[in-house]
Z-matrix of the N, CA and C atoms (Angstrom, degrees):
N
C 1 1.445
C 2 1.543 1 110.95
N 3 1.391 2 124.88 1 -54.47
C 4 1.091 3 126.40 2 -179.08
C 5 1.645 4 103.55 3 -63.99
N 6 1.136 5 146.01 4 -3.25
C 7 1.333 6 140.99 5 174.72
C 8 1.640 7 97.18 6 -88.53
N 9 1.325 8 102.98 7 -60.43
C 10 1.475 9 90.71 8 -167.18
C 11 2.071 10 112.80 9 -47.24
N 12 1.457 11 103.98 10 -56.31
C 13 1.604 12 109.90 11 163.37
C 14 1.229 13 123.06 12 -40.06
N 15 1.396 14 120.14 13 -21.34
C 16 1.903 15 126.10 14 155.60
C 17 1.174 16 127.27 15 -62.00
N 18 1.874 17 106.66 16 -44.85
C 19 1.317 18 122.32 17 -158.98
C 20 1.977 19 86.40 18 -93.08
N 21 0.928 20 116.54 19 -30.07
C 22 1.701 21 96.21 20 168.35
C 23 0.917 22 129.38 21 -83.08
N 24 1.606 23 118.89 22 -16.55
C 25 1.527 24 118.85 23 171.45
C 26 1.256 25 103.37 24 -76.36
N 27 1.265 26 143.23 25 -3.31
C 28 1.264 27 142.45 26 -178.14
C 29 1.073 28 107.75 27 -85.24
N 30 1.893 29 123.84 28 -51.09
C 31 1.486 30 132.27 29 179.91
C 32 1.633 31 96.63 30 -58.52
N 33 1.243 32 114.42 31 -66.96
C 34 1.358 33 114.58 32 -162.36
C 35 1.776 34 109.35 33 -31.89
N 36 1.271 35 101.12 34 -47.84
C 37 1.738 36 133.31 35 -169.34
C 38 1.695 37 104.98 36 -41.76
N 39 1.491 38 89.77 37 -58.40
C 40 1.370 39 112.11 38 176.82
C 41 1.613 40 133.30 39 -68.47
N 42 1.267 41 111.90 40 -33.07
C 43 1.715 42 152.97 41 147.85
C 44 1.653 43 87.59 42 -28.93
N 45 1.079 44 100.34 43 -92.02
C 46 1.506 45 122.08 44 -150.87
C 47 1.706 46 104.48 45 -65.74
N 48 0.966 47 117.20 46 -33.34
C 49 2.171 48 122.12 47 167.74
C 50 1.542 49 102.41 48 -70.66
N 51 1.398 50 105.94 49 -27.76
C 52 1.515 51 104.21 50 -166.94
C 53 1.819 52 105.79 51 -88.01
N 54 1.261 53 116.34 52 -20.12
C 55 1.434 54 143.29 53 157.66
C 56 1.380 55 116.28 54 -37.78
N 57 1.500 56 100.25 55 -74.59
C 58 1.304 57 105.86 56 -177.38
C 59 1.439 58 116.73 57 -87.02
N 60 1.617 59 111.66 58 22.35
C 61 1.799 60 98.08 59 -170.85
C 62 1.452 61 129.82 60 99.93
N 63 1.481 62 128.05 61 -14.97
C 64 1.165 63 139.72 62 175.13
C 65 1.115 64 108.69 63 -100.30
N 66 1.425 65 117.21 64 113.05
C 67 1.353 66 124.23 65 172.11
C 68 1.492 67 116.21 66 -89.67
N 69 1.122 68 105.53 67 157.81
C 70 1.685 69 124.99 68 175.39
C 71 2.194 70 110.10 69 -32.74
N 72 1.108 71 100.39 70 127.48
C 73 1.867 72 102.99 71 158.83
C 74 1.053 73 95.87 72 -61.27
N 75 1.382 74 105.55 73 -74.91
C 76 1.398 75 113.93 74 -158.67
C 77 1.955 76 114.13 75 -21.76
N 78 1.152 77 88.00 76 -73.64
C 79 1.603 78 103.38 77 172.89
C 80 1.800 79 119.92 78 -52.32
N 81 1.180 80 116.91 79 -25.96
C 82 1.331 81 136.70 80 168.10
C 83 1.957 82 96.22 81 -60.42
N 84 1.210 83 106.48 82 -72.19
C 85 1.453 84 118.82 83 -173.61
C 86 1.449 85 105.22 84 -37.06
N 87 1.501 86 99.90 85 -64.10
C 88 1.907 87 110.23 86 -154.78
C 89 1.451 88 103.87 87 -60.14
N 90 2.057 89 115.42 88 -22.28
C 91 1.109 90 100.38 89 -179.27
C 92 1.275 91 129.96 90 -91.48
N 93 1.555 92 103.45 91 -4.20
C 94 1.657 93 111.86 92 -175.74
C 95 1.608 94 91.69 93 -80.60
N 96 0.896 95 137.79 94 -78.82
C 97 1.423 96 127.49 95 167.92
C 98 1.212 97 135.21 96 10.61
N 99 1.428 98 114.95 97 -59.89
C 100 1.322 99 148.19 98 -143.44
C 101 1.774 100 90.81 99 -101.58
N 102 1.631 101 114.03 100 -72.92
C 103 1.149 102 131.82 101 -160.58
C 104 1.795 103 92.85 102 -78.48
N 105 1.247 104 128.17 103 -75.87
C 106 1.554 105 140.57 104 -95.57
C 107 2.044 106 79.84 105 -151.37
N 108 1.765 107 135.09 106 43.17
C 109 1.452 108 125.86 107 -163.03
C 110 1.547 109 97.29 108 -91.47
N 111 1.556 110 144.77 109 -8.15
C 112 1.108 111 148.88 110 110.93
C 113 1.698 112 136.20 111 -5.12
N 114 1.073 113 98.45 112 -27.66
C 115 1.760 114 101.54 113 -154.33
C 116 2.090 115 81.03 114 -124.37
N 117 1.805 116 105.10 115 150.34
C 118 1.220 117 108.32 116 171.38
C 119 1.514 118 117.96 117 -73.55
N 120 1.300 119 126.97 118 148.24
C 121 1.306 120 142.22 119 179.15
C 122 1.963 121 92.72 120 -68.91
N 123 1.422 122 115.46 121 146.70
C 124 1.527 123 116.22 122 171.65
C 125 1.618 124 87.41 123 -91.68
N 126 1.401 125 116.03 124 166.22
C 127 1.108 126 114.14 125 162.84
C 128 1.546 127 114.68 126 -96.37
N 129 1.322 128 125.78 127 -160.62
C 130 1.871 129 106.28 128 -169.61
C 131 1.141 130 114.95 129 -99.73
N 132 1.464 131 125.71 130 -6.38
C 133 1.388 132 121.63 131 136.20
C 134 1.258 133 146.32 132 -57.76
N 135 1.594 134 117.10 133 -30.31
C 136 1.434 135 127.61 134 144.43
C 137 1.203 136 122.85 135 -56.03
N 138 1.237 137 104.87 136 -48.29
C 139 1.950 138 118.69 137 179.19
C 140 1.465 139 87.17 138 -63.75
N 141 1.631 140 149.19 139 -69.73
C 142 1.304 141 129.88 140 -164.72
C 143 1.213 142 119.33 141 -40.27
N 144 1.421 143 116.18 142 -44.62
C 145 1.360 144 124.43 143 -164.84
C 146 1.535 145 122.26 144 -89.04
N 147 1.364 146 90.15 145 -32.04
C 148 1.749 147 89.79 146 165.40
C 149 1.678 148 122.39 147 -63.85
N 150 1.370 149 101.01 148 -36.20
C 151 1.662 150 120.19 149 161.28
C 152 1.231 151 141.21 150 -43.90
N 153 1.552 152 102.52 151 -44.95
C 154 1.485 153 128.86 152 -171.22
C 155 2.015 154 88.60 153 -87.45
N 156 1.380 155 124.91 154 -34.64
C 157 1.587 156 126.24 155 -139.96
C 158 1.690 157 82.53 156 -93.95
N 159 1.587 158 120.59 157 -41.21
C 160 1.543 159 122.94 158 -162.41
C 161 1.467 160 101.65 159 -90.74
N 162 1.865 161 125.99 160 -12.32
C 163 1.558 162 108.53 161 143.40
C 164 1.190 163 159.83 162 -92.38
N 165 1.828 164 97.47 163 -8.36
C 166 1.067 165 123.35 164 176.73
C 167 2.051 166 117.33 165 -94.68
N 168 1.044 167 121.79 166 -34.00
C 169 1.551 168 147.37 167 139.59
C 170 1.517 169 150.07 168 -32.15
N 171 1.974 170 81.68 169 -16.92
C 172 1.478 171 98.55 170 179.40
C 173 1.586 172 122.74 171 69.43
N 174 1.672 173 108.65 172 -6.36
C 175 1.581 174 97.27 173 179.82
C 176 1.460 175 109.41 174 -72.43
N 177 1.616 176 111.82 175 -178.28
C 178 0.892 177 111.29 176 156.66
C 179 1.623 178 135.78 177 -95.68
N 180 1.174 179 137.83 178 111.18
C 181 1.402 180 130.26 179 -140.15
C 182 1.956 181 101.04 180 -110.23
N 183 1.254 182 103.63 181 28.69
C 184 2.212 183 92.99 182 159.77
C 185 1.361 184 79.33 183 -119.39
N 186 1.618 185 87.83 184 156.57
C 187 1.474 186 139.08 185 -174.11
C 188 1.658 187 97.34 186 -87.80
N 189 1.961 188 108.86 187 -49.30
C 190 1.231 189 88.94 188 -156.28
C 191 1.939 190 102.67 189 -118.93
């Protein structure tokens, strides 16, 4: 029981960043890897801020 109440506070978690515009690290990570294994990883304070700066700023914030 207490797992399942983990695994939704997690969705919810994710729900609600994904709400306002902040997407997943996680997913940030797997794709620099994947796409971009050349180039440095931001850490998730860089990744916050680059996030928060390319919605509030008007840039455009994908890479690809």
């Amino acid at each position: 029981m207490l797992d399942e109440l983990a695994k939704a506070g997690r969705y919810l978690g994710q729900t609600m960043r994904l709400m306002v515009g902040i997407p997943e690290y996680s997913t940030y990570v797997a794709h620099m890897e994947k796409m971009h294994p050349d180039k440095p990883v931001m850490t998730y304070e860089e990744f916050f801020r680059e996030r928060q700066e390319a919605r509030y700023a008007g840039g455009v914030g994908k890479c690809c």
